[in-house]
C-alpha positions as CSV (number, residue, x, y, z in Angstrom):
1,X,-1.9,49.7,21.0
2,X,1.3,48.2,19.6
3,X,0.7,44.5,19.2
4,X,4.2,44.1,17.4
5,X,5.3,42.5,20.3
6,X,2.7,40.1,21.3
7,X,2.5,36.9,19.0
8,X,-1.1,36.3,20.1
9,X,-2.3,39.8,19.2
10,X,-0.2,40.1,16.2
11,X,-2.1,36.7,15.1
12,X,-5.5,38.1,15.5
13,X,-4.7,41.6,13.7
14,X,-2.9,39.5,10.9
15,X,-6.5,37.6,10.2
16,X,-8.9,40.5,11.3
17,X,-9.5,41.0,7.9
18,X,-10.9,37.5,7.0
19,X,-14.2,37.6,8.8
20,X,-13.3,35.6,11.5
21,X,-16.5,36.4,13.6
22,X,-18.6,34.8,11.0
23,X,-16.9,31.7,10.7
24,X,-16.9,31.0,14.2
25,X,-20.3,31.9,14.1
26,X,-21.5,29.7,11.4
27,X,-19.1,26.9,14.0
28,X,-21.3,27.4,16.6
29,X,-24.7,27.1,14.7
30,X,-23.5,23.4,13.4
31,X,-22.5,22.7,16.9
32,X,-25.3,23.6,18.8
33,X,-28.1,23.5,16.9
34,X,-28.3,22.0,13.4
35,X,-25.9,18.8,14.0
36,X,-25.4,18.6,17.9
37,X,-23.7,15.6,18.0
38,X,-22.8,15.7,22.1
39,X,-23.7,12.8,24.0
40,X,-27.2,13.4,25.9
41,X,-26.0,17.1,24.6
42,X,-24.1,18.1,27.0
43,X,-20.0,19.2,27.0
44,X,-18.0,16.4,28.9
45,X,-14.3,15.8,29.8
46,X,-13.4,13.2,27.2
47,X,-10.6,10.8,27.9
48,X,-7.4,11.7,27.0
49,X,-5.1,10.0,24.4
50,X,-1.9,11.4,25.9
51,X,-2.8,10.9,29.5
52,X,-3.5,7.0,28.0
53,X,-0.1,7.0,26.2
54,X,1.9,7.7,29.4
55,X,-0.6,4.8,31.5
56,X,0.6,2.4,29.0
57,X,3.9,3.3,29.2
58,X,4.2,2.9,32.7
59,X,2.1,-0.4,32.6
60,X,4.3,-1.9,30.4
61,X,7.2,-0.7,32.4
62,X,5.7,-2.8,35.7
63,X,5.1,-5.6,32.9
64,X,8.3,-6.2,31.7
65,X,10.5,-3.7,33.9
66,X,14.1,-3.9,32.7
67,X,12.9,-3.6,29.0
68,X,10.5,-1.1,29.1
69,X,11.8,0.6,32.3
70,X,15.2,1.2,33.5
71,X,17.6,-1.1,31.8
72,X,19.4,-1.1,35.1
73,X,17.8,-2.6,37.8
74,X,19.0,-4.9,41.1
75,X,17.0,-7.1,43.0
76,X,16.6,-4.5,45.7
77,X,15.2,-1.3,43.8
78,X,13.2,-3.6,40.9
79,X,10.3,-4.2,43.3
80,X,10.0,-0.3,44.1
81,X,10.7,0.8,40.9
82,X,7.3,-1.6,39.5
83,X,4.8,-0.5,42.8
84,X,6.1,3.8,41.3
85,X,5.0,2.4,38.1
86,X,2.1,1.1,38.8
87,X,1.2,3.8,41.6
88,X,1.5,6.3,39.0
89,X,-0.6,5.0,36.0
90,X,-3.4,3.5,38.3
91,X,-4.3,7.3,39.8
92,X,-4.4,8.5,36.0
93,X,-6.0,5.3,34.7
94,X,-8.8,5.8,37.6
95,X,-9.9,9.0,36.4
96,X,-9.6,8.0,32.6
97,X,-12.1,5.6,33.0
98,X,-14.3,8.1,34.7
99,X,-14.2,10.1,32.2
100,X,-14.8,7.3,29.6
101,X,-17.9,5.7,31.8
102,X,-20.2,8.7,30.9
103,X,-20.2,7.7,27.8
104,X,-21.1,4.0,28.2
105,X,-24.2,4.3,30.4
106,X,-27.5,3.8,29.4
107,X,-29.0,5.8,32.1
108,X,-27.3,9.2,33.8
109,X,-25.2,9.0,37.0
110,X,-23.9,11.4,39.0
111,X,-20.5,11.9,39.4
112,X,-20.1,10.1,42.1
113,X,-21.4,7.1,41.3
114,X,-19.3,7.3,37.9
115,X,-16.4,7.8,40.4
116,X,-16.9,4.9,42.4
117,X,-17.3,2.5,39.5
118,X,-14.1,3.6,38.5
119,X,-11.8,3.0,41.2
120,X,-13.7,-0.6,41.6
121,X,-12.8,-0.9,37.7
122,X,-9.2,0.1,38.0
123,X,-9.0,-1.6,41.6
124,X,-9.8,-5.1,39.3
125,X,-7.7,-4.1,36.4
126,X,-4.7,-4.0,38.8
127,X,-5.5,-7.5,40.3
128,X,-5.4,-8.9,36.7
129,X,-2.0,-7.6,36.0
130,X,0.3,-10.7,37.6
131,X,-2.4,-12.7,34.9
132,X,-1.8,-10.6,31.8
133,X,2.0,-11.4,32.1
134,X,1.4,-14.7,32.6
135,X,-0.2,-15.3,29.5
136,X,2.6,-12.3,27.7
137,X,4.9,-14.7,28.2
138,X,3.4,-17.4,26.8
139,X,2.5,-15.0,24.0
140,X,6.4,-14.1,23.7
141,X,7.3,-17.8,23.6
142,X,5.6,-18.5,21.0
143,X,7.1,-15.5,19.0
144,X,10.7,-16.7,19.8
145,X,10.2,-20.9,19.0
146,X,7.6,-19.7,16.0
147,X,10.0,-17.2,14.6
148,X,13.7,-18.8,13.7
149,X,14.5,-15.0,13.0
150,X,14.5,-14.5,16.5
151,X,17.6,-14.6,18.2
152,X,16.1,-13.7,21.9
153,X,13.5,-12.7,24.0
154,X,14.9,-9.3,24.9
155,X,14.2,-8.7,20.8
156,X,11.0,-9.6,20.6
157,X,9.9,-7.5,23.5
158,X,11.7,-4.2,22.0
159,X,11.3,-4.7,18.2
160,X,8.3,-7.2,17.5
161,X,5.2,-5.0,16.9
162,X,3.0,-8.5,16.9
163,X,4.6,-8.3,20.4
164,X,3.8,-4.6,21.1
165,X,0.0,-4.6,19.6
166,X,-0.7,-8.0,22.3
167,X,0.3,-6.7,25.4
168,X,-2.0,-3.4,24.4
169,X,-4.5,-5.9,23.3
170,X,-4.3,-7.6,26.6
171,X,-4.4,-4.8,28.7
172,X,-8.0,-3.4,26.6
173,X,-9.3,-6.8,26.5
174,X,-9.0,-6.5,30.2
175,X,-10.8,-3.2,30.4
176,X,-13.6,-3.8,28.0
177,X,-14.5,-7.0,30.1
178,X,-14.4,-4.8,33.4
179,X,-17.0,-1.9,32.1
180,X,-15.1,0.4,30.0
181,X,-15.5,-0.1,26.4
182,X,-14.4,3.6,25.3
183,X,-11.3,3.6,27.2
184,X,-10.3,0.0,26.1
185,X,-10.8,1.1,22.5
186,X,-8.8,4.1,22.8
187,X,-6.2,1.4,23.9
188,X,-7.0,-0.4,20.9
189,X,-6.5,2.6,18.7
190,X,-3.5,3.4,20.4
191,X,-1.9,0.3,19.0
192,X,-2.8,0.3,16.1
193,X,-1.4,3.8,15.1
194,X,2.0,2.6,16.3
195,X,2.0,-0.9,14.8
196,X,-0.4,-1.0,12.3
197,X,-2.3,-4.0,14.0
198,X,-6.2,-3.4,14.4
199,X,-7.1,-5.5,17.3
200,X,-10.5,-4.8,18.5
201,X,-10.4,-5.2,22.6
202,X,-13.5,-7.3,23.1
203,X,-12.1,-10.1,20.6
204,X,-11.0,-13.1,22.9
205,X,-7.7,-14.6,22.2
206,X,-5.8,-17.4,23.9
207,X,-2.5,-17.3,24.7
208,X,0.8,-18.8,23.0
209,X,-0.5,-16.0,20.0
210,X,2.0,-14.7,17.6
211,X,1.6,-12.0,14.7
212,X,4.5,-12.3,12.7
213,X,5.6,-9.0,10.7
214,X,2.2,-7.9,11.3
215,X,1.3,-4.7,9.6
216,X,-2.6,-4.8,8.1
217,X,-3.8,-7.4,10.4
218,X,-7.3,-6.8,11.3
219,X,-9.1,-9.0,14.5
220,X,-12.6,-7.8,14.6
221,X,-14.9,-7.5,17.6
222,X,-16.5,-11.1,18.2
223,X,-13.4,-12.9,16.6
224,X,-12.6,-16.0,19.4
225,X,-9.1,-17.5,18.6
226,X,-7.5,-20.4,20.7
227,X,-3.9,-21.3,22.0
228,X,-1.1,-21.2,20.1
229,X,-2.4,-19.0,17.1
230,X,0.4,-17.8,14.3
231,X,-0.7,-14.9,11.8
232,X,1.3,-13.3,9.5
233,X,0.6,-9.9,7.8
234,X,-1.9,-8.0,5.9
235,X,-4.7,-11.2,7.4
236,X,-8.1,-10.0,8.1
237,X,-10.2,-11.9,10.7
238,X,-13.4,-10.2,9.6
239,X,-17.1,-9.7,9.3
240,X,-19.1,-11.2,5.8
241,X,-22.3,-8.9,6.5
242,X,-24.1,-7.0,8.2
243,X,-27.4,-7.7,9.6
244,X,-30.2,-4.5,10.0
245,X,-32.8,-4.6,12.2
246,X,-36.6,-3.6,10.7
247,X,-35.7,0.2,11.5
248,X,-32.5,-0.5,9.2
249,X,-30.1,-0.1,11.9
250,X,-27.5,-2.3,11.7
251,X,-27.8,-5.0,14.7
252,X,-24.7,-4.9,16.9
253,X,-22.9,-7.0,19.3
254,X,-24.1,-10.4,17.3
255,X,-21.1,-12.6,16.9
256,X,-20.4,-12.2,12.9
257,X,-17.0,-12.6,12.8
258,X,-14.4,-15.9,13.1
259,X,-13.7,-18.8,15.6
260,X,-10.1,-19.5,15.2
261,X,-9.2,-23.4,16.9
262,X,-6.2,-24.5,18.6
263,X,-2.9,-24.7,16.7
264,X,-3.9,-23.0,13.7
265,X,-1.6,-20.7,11.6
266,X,-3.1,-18.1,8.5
267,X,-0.6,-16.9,6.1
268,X,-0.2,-13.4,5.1
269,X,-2.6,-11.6,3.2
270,X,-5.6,-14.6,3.7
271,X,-8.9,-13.1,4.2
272,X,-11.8,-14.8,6.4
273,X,-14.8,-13.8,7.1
274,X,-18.1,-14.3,9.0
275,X,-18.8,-16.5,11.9
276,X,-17.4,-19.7,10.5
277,X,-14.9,-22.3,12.6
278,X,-11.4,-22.6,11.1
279,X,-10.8,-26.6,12.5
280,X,-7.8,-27.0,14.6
281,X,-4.2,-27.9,13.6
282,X,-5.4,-26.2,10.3
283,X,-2.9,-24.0,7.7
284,X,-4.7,-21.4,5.5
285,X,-2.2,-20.2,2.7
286,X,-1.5,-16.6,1.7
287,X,-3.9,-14.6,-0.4
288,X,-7.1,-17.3,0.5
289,X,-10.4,-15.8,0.6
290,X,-12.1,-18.3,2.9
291,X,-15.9,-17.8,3.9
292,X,-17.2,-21.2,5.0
293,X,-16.2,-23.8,7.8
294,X,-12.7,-25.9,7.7
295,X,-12.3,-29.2,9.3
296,X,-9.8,-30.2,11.5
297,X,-6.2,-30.5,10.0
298,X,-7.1,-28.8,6.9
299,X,-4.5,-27.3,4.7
300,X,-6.1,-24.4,2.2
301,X,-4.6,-22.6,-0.4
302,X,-5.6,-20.2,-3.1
303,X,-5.6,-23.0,-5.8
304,X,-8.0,-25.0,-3.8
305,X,-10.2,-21.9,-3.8
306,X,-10.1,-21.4,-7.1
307,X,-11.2,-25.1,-8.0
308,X,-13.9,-24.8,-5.8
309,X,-15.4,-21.3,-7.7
310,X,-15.2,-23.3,-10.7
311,X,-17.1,-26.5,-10.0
């Protein structure tokens, strides 16, 4: 048989001679029976990252349609041109979360049932929308008046990625309160490959938030931060430990990581950890390593630190 031809066949002659069989062999012996890693064992549909890309795209197209849309639209199409935005990424986001609530539950369900929890799910999600933009804008407000850089709205919203990372965040926050944690974290991870901003969905932020510059800014799960935040790069909002149970398991879901007050900005490269209350009003200088509670209107810097490891 000529397989010159065929670039399938002509791959599998070309590597017949490197023992192939075995290899796939020895694949299928980790797999299935000395580190079977499947979920209750069994092969599921997984949710998919691209299928998530193209949701988000059109979500943030019925956010904020004329920037992330069509740049021309009248007062006559804009309305129809949002409901085809939204009709389309709702019928992909419903099965996405089906996928991604097999993986959630504690007990089995049929298929069914995983399907009906999923279009009440994405049903909910929609009805949050016209809230999520409501606090975006205050969110992109407080980029342009914290941010003298900024010359208009229109740039924040196509070439801030503090701006970018938020609405994802918003959106997975959104999610992870409604029942699906995988899906909101695949949001998370989403946003974080394209703006290097590690946000995890189930930390609560306020709104009036702005990362400036952002790159290396890490929120972790149980962080709580109130209105009108401002951080700046490389900052870490982090855990200090963490706890194990008497199996030495580590102990998850216990808050462990910061409460952020009102009014509070964190310059770049500061690094706070553990569940301790940064007062509001307060300003926390670059480069601070911070692991204990600040009063109201405090204003640390690394020198302060310093003194204080030397006393």
């Amino acid at each position: 048989m000529d397989t010159s031809n065929t670039p399938e066949l002509s791959a599998l002659a070309d590597t017949a001679g490197l023992g192939l069989g075995t290899v796939v062999a020895g694949l299928r012996t980790s797999r299935e029976v000395t580190h079977k890693i499947r979920h209750r064992g069994e092969i599921r549909e997984l949710p998919s990252r691209e299928a998530m890309q193209e949701v988000l795209k059109k979500l943030m197209a019925a956010l904020f349609p004329t920037h992330y849309g069509h740049t021309v639209l009248s007062d006559e199409t804009i309305d129809y041109f949002v409901g085809s935005q939204l009709n389309a990424a709702l019928s992909v986001l419903g099965e996405q979360v089906r996928r991604g609530l097999y993986f959630g539950v504690d007990e089995p369900e049929d298929d069914e049932q995983l399907r009906a929890r999923a279009t009440v799910i994405t049903r909910e999600f929609a009805h949050q929308l016209p809230d999520i933009r409501d606090v975006l804008v205050s969110d992109i407000q407080a980029a342009y008046h914290g941010d003298p850089a900024a010359s208009s709205v229109s740039e924040i919203l196509l070439c801030y990625p503090g701006t970018t990372a938020i609405i994802y965040h918003r959106l997975a926050h959104a999610l992870h309160r409604l029942g699906a944690p995988l899906l909101a974290r695949l949001v998370a991870d989403i946003a974080h490959s394209g703006t290097g901003i590690d946000i995890h969905p189930a930390a609560q932020i306020a709104g009036s938030f702005f990362i400036d510059h952002g790159t290396g800014v890490v929120i972790g799960e149980t962080t709580i931060i109130g209105r009108n935040v401002r951080l700046y790069q490389q900052v870490t909002l982090g855990a200090k430990r963490f706890p194990t149970g008497p199996d030495g398991a580590l102990v998850k879901g216990i808050p462990r990581h910061p409460i952020v007050e009102d009014d509070v900005v964190i310059y770049a490269g500061a690094t706070v950890l553990g569940r301790i209350t940064i007062g509001q009003g307060s300003v926390i200088g670059g480069n601070v390593w911070l692991t204990h509670d600040v009063p109201a209107g405090s204003n640390i810097s690394q020198a302060e630190m310093l003194s204080d490891c030397t006393r």
